[in-house]
MIBA-590127 format. One record per atom (N, C-alpha, C, CB): x negated, y, z negated; atom name; residue in one letter; residue number from 1. Coordinates in Angstrom, 3 decimals. Each point is the difference from the previous one (the first is absolute). Glycine has a CB too. Example, Ala and Ser with C-alpha at 12.3 -4.5 7.8 and 13.67 -1.06 7.14 Angstrom:
<recs>
REC         xx         yy         zz   pami   dose   fivex
REC    -13.190     -5.690     -7.800      N      a       1
REC      0.890      1.190      0.000     CA      a       1
REC     -0.900      1.200      0.000      C      a       1
REC      1.892     -1.173     -1.246     CB      a       1
REC     -1.542      2.223      1.966      N      s       2
REC     -0.820      1.190     -0.060     CA      s       2
REC      0.770      1.090     -0.730      C      s       2
REC     -1.184     -0.628      2.145     CB      s       2
</recs>
This chain:
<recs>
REC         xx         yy         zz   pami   dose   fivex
REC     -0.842     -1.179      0.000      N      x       1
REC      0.842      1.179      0.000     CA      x       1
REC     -0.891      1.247      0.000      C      x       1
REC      1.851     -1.252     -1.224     CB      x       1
REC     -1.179      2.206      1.947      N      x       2
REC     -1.241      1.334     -0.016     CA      x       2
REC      0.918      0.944     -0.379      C      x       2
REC     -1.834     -0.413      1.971     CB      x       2
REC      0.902      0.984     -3.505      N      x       3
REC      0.813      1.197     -0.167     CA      x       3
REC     -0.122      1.350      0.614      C      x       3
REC      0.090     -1.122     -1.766     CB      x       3
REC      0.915      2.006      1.330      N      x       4
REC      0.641      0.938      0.756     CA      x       4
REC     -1.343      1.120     -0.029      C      x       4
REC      2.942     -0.613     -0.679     CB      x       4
REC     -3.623      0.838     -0.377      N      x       5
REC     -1.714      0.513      0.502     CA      x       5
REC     -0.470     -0.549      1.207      C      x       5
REC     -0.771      0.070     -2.263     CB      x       5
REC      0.653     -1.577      2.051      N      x       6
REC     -0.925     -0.923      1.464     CA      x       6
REC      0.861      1.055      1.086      C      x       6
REC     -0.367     -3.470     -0.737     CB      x       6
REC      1.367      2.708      0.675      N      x       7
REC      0.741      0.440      1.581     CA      x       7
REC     -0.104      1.589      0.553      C      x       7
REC      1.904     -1.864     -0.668     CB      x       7
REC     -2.256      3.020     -0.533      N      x       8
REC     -0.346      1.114      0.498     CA      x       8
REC     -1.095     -0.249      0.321      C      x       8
REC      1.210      1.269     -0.974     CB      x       8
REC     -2.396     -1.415      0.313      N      x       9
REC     -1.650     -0.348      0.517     CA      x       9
REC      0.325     -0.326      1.702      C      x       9
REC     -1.190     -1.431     -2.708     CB      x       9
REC      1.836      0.370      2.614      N      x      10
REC      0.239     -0.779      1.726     CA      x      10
REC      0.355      0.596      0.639      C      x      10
REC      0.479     -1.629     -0.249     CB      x      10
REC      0.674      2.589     -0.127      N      x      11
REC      0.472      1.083      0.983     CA      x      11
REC     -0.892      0.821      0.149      C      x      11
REC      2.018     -0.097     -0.459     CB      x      11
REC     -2.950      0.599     -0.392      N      x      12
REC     -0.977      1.088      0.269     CA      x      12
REC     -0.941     -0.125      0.933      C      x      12
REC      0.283      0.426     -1.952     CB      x      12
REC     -0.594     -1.871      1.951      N      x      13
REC     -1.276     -0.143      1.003     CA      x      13
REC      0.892     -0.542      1.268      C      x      13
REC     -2.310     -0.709     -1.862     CB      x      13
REC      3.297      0.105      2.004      N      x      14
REC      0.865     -0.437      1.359     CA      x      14
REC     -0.081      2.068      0.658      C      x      14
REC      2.421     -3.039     -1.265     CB      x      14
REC     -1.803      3.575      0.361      N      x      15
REC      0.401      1.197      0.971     CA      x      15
REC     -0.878      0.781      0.315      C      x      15
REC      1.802      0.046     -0.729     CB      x      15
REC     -3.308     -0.029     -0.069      N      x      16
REC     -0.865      0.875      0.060     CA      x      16
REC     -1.566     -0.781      1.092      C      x      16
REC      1.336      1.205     -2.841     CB      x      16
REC     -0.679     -2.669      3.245      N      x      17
REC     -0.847     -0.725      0.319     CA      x      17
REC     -0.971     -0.603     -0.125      C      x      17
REC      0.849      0.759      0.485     CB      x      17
REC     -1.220     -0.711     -1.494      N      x      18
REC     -0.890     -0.435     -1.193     CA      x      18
REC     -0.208     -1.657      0.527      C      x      18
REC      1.100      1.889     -2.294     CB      x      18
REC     -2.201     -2.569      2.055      N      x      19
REC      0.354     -1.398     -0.099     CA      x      19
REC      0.373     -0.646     -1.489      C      x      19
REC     -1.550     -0.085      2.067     CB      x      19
REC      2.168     -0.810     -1.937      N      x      20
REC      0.468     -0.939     -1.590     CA      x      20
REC     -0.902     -0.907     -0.128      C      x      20
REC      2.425     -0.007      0.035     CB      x      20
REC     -2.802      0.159     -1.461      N      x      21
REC     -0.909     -0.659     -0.553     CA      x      21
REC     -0.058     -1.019     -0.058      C      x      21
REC     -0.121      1.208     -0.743     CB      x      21
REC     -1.354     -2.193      0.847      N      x      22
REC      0.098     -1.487      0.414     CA      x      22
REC      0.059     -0.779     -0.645      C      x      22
REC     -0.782      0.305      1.223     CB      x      22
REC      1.227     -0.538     -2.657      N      x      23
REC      0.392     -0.561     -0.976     CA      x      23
REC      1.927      0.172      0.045      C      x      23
REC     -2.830      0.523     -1.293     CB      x      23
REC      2.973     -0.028      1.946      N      x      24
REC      1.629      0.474      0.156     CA      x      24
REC      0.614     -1.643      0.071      C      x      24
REC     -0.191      2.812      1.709     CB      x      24
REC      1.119     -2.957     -2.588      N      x      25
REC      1.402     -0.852      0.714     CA      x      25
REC      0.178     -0.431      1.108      C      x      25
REC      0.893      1.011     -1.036     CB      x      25
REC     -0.014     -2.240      1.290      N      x      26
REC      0.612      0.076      0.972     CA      x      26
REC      1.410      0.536      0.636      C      x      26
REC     -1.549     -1.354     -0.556     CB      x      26
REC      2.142      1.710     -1.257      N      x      27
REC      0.896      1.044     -0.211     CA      x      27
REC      0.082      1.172      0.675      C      x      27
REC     -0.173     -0.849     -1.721     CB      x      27
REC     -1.236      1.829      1.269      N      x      28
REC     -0.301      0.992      0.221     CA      x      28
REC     -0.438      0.370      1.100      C      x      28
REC     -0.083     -0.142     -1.757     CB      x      28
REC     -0.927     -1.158      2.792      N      x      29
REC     -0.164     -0.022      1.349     CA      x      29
REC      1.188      0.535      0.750      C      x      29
REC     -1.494     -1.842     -0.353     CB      x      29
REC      2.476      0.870     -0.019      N      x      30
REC      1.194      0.115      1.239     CA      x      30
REC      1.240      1.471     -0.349      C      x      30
REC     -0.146     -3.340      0.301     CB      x      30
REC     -0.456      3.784     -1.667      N      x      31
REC      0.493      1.570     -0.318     CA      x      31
REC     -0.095      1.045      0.583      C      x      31
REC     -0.302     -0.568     -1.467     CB      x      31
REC     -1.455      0.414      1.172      N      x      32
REC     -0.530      0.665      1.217     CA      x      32
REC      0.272      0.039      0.938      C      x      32
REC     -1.056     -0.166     -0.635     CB      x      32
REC      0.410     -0.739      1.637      N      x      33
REC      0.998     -0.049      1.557     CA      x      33
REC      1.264      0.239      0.168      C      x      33
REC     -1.158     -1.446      0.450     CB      x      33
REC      2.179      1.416     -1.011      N      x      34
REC      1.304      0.400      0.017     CA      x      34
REC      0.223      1.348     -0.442      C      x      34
REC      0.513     -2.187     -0.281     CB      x      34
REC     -1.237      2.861     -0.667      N      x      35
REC     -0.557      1.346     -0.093     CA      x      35
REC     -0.378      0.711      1.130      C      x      35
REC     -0.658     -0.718     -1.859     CB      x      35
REC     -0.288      0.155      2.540      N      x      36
REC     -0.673      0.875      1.242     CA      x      36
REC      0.915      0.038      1.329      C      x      36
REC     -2.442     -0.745     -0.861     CB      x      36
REC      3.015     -0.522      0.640      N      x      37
REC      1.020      0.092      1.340     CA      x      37
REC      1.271      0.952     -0.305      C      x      37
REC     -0.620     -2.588      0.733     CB      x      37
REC      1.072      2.468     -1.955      N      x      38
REC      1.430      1.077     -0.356     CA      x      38
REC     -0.425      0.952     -0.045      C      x      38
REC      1.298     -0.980     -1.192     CB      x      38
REC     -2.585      1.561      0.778      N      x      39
REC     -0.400      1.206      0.065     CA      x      39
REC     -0.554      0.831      1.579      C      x      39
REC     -0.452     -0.944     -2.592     CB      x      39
REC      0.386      0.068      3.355      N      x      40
REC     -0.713      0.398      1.530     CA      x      40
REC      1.871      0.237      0.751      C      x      40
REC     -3.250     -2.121      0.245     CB      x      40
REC      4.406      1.547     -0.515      N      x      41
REC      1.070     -0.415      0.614     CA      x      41
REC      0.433      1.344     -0.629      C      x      41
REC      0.269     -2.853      0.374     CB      x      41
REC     -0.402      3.461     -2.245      N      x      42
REC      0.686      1.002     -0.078     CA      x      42
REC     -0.450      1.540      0.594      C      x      42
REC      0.666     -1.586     -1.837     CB      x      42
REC     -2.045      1.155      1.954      N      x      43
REC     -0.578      1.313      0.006     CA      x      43
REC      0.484      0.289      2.094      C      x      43
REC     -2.675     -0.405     -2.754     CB      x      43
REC      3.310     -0.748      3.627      N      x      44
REC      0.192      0.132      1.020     CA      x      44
REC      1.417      0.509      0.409      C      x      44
REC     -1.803     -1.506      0.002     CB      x      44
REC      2.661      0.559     -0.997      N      x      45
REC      1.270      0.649      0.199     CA      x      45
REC      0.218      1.593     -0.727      C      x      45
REC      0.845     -2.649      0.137     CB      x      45
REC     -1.766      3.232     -1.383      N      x      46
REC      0.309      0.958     -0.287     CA      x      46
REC     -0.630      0.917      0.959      C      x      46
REC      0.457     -0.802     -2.159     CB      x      46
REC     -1.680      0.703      3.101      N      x      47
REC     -0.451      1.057      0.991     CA      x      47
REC      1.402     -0.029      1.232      C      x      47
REC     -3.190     -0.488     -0.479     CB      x      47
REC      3.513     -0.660      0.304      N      x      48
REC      1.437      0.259      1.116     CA      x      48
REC      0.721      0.880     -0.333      C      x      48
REC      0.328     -1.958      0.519     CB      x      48
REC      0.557      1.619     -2.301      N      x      49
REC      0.452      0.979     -0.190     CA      x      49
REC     -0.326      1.526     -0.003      C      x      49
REC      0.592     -1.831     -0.690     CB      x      49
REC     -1.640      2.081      0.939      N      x      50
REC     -0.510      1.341     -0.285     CA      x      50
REC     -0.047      0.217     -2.124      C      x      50
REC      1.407      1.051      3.137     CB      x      50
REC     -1.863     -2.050     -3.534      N      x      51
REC     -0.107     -0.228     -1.176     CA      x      51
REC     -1.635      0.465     -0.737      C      x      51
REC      2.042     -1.921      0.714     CB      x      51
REC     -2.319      2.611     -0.983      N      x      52
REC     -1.552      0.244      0.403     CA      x      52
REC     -1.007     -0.158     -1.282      C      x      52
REC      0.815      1.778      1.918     CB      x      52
REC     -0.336     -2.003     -3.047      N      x      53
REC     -0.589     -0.199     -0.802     CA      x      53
REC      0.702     -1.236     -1.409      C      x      53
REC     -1.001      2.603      1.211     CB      x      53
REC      0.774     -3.429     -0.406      N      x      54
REC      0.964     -1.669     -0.442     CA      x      54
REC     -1.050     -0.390     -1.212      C      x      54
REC      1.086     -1.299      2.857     CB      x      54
REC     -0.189      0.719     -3.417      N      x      55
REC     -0.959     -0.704     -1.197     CA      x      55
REC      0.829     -1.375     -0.376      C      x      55
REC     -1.019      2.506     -1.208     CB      x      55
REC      0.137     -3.676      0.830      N      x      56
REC      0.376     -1.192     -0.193     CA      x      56
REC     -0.861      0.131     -1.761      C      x      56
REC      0.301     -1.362      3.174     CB      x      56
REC      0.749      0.554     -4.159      N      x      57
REC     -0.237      0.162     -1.122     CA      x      57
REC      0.551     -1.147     -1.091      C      x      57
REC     -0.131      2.370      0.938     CB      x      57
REC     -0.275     -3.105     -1.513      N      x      58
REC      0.833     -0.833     -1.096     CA      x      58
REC     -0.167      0.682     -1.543      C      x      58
REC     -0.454     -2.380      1.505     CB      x      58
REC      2.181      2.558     -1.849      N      x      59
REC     -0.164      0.948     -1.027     CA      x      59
REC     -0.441     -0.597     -1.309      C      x      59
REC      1.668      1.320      1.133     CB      x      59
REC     -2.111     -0.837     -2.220      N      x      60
REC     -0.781     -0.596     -0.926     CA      x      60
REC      1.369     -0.478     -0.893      C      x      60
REC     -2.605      1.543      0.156     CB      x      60
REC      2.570     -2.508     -0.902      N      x      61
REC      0.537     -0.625     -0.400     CA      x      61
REC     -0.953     -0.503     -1.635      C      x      61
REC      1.295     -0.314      2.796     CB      x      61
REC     -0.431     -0.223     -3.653      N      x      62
REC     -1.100     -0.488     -1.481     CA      x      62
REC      0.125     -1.408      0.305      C      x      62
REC      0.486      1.804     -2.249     CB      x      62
REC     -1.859     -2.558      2.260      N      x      63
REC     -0.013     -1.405     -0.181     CA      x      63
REC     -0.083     -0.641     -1.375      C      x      63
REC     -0.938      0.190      2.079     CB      x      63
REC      1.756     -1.079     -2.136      N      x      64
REC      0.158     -0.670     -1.157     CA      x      64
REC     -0.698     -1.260      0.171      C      x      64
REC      2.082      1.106     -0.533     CB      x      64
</recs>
């Protein structure tokens, strides 16, 4: 299970392009990649929209 910190870390380096670290999951592998692809798909449909400053974000949440 990856908590809701991990999954920002993942988002940070998916959107900023960063590579993921090689001790990573196989969890977190396929986060990533699913990160970089939703993030390349939003940042395309929002230049369609004339959307110009898009942001992809998972809101913080408390882990128990």
């Amino acid at each position: 299970m990856i908590t809701n910190k991990r999954y920002q870390t993942l988002l940070m380096l998916a959107t900023t392009g960063k590579p993921l670290n090689k001790d990573a999951t196989e969890e977190e592998k396929k986060f990533y990649e699913e990160c970089k692809y939703d993030y390349k798909v939003m940042k395309e449909t929002a230049k369609k929209h004339g959307i110009k400053n898009s942001i992809m974000e998972i809101p913080f949440e408390v882990d128990f």
